[in-house]
C-alpha positions as CSV (number, residue, x, y, z in Angstrom):
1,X,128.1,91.6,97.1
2,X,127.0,94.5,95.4
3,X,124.0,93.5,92.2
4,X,124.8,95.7,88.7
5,X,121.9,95.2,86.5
6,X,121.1,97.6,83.2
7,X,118.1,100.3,84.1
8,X,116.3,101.4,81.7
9,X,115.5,105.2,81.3
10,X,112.1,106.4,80.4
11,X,113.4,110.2,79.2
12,X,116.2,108.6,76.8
13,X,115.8,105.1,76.1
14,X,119.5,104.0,76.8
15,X,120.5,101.8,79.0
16,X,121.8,103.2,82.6
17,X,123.8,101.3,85.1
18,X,122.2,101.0,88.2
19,X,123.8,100.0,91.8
20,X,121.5,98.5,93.5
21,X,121.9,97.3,97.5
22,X,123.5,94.6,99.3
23,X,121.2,91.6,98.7
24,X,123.4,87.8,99.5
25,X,121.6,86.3,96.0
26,X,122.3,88.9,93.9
27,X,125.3,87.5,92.3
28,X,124.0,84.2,92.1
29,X,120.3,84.7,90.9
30,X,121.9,87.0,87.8
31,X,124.4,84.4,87.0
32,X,124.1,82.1,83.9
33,X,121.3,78.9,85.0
34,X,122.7,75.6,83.9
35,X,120.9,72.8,81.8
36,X,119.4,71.2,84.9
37,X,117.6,74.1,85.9
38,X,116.4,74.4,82.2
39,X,115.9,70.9,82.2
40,X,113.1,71.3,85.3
41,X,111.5,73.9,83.5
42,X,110.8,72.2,80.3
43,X,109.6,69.4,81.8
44,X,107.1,71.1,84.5
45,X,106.0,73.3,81.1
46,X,105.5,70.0,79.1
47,X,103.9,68.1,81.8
48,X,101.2,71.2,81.9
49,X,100.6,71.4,78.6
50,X,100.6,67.7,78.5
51,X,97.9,68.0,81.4
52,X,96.0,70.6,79.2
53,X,95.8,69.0,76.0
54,X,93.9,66.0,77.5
55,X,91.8,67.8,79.1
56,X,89.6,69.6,75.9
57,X,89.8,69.2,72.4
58,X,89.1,72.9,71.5
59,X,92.1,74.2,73.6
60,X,90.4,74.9,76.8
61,X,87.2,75.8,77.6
62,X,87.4,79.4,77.2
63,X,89.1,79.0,73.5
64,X,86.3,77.0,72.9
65,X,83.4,79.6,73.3
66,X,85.1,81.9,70.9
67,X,86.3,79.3,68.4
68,X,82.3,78.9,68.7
69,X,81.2,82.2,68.2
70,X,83.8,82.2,64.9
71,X,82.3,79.2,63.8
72,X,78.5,80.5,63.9
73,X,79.5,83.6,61.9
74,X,81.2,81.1,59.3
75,X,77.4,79.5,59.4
76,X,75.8,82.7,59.2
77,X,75.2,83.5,62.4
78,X,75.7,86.5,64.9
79,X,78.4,85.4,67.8
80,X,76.4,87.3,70.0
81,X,73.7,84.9,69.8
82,X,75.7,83.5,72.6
83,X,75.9,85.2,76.2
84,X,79.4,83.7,77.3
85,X,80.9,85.3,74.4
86,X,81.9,88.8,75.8
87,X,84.7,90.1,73.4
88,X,84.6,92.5,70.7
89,X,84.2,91.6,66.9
90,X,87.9,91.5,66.1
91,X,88.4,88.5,68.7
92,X,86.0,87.0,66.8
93,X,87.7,86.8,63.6
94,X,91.0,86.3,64.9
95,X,89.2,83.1,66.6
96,X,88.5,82.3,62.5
97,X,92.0,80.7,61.8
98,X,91.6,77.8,64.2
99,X,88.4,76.4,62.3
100,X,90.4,75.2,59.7
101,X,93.0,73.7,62.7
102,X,92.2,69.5,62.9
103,X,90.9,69.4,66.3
104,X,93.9,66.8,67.2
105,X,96.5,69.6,66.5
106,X,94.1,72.2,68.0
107,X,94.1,70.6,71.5
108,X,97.9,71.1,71.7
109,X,98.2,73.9,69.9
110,X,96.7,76.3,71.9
111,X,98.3,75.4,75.2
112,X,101.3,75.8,73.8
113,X,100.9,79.4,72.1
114,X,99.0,79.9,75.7
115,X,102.3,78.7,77.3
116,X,104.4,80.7,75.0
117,X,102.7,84.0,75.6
118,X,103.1,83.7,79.0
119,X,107.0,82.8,78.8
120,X,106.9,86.0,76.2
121,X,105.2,88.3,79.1
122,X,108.1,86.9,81.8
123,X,110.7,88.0,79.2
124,X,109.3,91.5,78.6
125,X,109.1,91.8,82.5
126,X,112.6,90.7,82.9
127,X,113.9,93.4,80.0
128,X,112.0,96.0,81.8
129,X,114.4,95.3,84.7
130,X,117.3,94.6,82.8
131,X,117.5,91.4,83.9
132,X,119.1,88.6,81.6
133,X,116.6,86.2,80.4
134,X,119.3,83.2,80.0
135,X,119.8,84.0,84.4
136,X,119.2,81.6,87.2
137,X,116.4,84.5,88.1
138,X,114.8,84.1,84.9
139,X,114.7,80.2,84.9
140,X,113.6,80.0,88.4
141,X,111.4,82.7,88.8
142,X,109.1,81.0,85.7
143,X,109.8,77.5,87.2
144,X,107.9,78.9,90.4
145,X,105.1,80.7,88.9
146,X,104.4,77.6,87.0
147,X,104.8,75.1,90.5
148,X,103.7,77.4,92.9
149,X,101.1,79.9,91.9
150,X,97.7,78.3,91.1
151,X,96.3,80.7,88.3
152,X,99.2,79.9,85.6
153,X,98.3,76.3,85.2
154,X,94.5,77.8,85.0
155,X,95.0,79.8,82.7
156,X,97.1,77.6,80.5
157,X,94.1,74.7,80.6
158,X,91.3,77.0,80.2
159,X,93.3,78.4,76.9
160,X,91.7,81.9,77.5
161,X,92.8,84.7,75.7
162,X,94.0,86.5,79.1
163,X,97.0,85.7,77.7
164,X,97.4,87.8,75.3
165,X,97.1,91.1,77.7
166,X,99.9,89.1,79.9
167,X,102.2,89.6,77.6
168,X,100.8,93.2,76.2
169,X,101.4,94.8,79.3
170,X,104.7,94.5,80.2
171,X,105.9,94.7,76.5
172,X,103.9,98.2,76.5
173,X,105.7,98.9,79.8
174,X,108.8,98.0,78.6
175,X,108.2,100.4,75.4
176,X,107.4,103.3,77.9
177,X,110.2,103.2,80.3
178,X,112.4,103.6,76.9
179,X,110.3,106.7,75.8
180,X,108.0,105.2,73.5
181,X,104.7,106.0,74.4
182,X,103.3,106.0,70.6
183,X,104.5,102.1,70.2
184,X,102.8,101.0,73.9
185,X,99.3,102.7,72.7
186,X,99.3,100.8,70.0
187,X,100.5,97.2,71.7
188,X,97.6,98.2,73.8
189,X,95.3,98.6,71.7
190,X,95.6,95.3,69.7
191,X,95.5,93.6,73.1
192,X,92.1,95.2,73.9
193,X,90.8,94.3,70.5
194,X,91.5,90.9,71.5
195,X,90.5,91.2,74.9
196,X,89.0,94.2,76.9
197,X,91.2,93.9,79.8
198,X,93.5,96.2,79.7
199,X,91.3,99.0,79.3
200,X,92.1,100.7,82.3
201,X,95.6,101.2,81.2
202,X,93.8,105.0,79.3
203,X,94.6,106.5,82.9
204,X,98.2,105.6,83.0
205,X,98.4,107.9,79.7
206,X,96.3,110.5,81.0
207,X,98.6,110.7,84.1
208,X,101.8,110.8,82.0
209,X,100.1,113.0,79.6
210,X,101.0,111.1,76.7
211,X,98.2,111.9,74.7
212,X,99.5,110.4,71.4
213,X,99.9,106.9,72.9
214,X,96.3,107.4,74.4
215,X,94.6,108.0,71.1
216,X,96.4,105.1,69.2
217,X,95.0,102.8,72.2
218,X,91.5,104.2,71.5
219,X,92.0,104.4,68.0
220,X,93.2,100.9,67.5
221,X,90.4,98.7,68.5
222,X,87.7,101.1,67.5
223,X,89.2,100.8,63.7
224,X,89.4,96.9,64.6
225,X,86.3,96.0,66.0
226,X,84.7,98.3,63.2
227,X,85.8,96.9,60.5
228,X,84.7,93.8,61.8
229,X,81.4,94.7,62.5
230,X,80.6,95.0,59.4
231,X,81.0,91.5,58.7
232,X,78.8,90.6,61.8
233,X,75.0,89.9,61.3
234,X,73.6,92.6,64.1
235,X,76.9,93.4,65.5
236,X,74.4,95.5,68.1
237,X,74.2,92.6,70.2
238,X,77.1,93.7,71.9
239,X,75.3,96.3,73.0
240,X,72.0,94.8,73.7
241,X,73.0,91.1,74.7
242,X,76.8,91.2,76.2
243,X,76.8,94.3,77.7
244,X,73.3,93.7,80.0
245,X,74.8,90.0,80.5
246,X,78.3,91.6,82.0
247,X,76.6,94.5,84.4
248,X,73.9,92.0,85.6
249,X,76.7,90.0,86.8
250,X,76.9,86.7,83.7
251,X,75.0,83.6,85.0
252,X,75.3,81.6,88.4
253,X,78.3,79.3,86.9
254,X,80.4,82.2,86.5
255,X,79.1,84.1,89.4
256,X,80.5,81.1,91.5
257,X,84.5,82.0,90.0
258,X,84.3,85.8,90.1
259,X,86.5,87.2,92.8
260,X,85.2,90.8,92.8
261,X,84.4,92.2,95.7
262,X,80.5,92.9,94.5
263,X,80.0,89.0,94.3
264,X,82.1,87.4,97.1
265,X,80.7,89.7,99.7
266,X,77.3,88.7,99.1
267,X,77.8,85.0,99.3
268,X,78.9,85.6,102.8
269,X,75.4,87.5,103.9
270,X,76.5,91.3,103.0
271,X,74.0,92.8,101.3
272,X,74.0,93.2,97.9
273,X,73.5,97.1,97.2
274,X,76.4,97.1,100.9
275,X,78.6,94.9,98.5
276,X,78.0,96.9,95.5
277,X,79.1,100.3,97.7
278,X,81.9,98.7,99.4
279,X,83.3,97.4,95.7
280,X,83.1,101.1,93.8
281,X,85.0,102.8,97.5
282,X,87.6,99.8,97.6
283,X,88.3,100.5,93.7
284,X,87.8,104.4,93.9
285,X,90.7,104.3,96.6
286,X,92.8,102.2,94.8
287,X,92.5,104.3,92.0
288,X,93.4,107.5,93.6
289,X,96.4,105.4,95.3
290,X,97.4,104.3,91.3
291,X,97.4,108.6,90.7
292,X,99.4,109.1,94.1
293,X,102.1,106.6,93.4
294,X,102.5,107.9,90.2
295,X,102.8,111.7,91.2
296,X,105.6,110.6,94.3
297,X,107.8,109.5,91.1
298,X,110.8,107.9,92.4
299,X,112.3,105.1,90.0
300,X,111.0,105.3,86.8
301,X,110.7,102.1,86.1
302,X,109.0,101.1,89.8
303,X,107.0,104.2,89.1
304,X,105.7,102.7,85.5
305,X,104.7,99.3,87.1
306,X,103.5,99.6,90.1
307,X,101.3,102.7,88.7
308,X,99.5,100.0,86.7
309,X,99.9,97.3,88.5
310,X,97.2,99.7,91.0
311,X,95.5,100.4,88.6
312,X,94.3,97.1,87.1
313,X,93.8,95.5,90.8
314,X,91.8,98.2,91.6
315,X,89.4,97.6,88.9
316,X,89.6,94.1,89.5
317,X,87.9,94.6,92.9
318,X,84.8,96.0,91.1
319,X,85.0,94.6,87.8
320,X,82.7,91.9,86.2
321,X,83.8,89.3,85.7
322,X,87.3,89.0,88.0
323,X,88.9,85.5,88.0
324,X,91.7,83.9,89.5
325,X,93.9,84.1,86.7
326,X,93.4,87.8,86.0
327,X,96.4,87.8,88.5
328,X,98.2,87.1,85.7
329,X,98.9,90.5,83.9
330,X,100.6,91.9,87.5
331,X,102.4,89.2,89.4
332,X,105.0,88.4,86.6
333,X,105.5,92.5,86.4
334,X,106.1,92.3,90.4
335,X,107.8,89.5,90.8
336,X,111.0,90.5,88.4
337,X,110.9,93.4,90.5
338,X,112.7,91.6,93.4
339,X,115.8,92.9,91.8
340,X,115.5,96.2,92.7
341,X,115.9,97.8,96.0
342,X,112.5,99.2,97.9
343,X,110.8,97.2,95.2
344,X,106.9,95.8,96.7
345,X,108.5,92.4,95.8
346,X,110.9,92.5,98.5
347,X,108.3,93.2,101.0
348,X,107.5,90.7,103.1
349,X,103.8,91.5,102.9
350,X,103.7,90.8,99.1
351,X,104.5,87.3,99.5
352,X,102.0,87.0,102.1
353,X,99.5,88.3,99.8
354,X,100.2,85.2,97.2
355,X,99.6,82.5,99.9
356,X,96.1,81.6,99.4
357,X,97.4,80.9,95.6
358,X,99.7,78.2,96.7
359,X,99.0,75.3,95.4
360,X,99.8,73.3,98.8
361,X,97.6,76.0,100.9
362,X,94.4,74.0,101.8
363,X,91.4,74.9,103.6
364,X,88.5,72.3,104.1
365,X,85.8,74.8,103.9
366,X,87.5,76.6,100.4
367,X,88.5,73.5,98.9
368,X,85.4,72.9,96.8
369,X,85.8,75.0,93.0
370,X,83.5,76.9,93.4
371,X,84.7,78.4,96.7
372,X,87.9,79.2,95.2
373,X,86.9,82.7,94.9
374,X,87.3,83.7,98.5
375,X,90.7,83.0,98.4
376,X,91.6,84.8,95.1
377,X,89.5,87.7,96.9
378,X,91.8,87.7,99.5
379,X,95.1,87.9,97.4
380,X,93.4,90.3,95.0
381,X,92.7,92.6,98.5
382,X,96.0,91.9,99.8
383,X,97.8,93.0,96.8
384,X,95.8,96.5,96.6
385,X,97.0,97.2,100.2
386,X,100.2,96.1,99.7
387,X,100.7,98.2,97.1
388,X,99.0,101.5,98.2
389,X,101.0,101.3,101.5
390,X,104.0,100.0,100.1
391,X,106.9,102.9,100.8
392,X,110.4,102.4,99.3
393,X,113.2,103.7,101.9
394,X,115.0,105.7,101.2
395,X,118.6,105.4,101.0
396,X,120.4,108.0,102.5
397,X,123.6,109.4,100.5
398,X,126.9,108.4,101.5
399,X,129.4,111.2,102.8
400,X,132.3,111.9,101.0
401,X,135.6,110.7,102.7
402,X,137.4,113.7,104.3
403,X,140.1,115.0,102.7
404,X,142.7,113.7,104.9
405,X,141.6,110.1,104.8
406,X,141.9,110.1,101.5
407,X,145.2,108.1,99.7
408,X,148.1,109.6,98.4
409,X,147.9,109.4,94.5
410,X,150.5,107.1,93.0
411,X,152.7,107.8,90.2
412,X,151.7,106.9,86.6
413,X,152.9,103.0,86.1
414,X,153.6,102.6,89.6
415,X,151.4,99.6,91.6
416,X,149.5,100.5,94.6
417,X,151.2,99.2,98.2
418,X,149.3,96.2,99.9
419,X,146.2,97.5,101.6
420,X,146.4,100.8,100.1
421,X,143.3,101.4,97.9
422,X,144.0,100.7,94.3
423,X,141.1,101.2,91.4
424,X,137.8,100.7,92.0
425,X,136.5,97.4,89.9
426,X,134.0,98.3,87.0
């Protein structure tokens, strides 16, 4: 059963079909899902929600530091004052809003726009494929990043802002496959004055060349976190506080949930100046893998994601801090992937990679929290391999039928014989 699904083209912006190769649950997984399978997703997105809202009355814990910070600059404060607040002044007063929220509606509130973001950055991925998002694929696919990978519920309970950049990045994807490079600069850019994270997404423009889109992601969140400096008593801290905090590697609570390869390797005896060096060649190298991949073109859409998906991996091995659910802005963009052919997702490798974030996968020795970061060191790893030495085959064009074999043509109006070869089906 052959699988049509819409590509999208990132020279004109309209739609192309695409034929893609003989896979058995192709027709199935792209047909409509029915109420039960909505049904089973609502309530495993309630129940988690549910879960969330009892669990803290600012949101999560990470809502609640900068819902904190917002609230000492409200007193007269500087947010800064504060070392676990490590975003830039526009966060801050986009935090402002919620300090006028009732903490009862606050505690459910921000699962659920949590939640929602997420859903938003599974839709974008699915567009990017051309996948429809009312689809058994679509249901499903959510229904097991919700069940079965570990760092959605995480992130969901801890309300952090993470989710924001889930759903930047493949919308800003989605914007460049369909030629707008301008538009995915600037969803960029919001999303880092929100959040930092995606700031490694400056070298996908620089490899594209797209150097419109790159100022408009600069430009963005300077103007942003600017403007809201000024409203900051010593908005240096930043620079004097945060900054030292983030290279000296935060204190020993987070230290204990990083997953970067510069703080797992020394809490198994590695050195730490051995760990520091293995970190910045492990990232270097996926880095110059994120450049290769992108210069071996291919599928333009394949080329756009996995091109960033190296990219932010690779930075996650050295970055500080790297948690589980960092995992986040990539695994929805690879996962819808699984519908086209010499896509990573259809490696066998790749889901491998995601076993140590099963929620079933238990280790006595990595059970404790605070040994959770070995294992989302070893998916993190796996992924950056998979993906550097991932290699789509390549299909090898069909030969024309000779000339011979070929059927008579039949009169206008007159019906093909049984078994001869009448039109080809759209």
């Amino acid at each position: 059963m052959n699988m049509d699904v819409e590509g999208i083209s990132g020279h004109s912006g309209r739609p192309q079909r695409r034929q893609y190769g003989r896979v058995w649950w192709s027709g199935w997984a792209l047909g409509r899902a029915s109420w039960p399978a909505w049904t089973a997703l609502g309530v495993v997105l309630c129940a988690l929600i549910a879960s969330a809202a009892q669990a803290s009355a600012a949101g999560g814990m990470d809502n609640g530091i900068v819902v904190q910070a917002a609230r000492t600059l409200w007193n007269g404060g500087s947010p800064y004052d504060d070392q676990r607040f490590l975003y830039f002044p526009s966060a801050m007063l986009a935090a402002v809003p919620q300090l006028i929220v009732p903490s009862v509606v606050l505690r459910v509130l921000v699962p659920v726009v949590t939640t929602g973001l997420l859903m938003a950055g599974w839709a974008c991925a699915l567009r990017l494929y051309g996948v429809p998002w009312r689809s058994r694929f679509a249901v499903l696919g959510l229904l097991g990043l919700a069940v079965g990978f570990a760092p959605f519920a995480h992130l969901v309970r801890l309300g952090n802002w993470t989710a924001t950049a889930a759903v930047a990045l493949p919308l800003a994807l989605l914007l460049m496959s369909r030629g707008r490079w301008g538009a995915a600069g600037a969803v960029l850019g919001a999303a880092v004055a929100l959040k930092p994270l995606l700031a490694p997404m400056v070298l996908l423009f620089v490899f594209a060349r797209r150097w419109r889109g790159l100022g408009l992601m600069v430009l963005v969140p300077a103007l942003a976190s600017g403007g809201s400096a000024l409203l900051i008593p010593n908005p240096a801290g930043f620079f004097t506080r945060t900054l030292p905090y983030l290279v000296s590697g935060q204190d020993d609570f987070a230290r204990l949930y990083e997953a970067s390869l510069g703080v797992v390797l020394p809490r198994l005896g590695v050195p730490q100046a051995v760990a520091a060096a293995v970190a910045m060649v492990a990232a270097g190298a996926g880095l110059w893998c994120a450049y290769a991949r992108w210069r071996r073109g291919g599928d333009a859409v394949l080329r756009l994601t996995e091109t960033a998906c190296l990219l932010m991996l690779s930075v996650f091995l050295v970055s500080r801090p790297s948690f589980d659910h960092y995992l986040m802005l990539v695994l929805p963009l690879m996962l819808a992937s699984a519908v086209l052919p010499g896509s990573v997702a259809r490696s066998p490798w790749f889901w491998l990679a995601l076993i140590p974030q099963a929620p079933g996968f238990t280790l006595q020795l990595l059970e404790v929290p605070t040994r959770r970061a070995f294992k989302d060191a070893v998916t993190l790893c796996a992924l950056v391999v998979t993906l550097a030495c991932h290699r789509p085959p390549v299909e090898e064009p069909v030969p024309p039928a000779p000339l011979d074999a070929r059927p008579e043509p039949h009169p206008q109006g007159q019906a093909a014989e049984p078994g001869g070869s009448g039109p080809a089906p759209f």
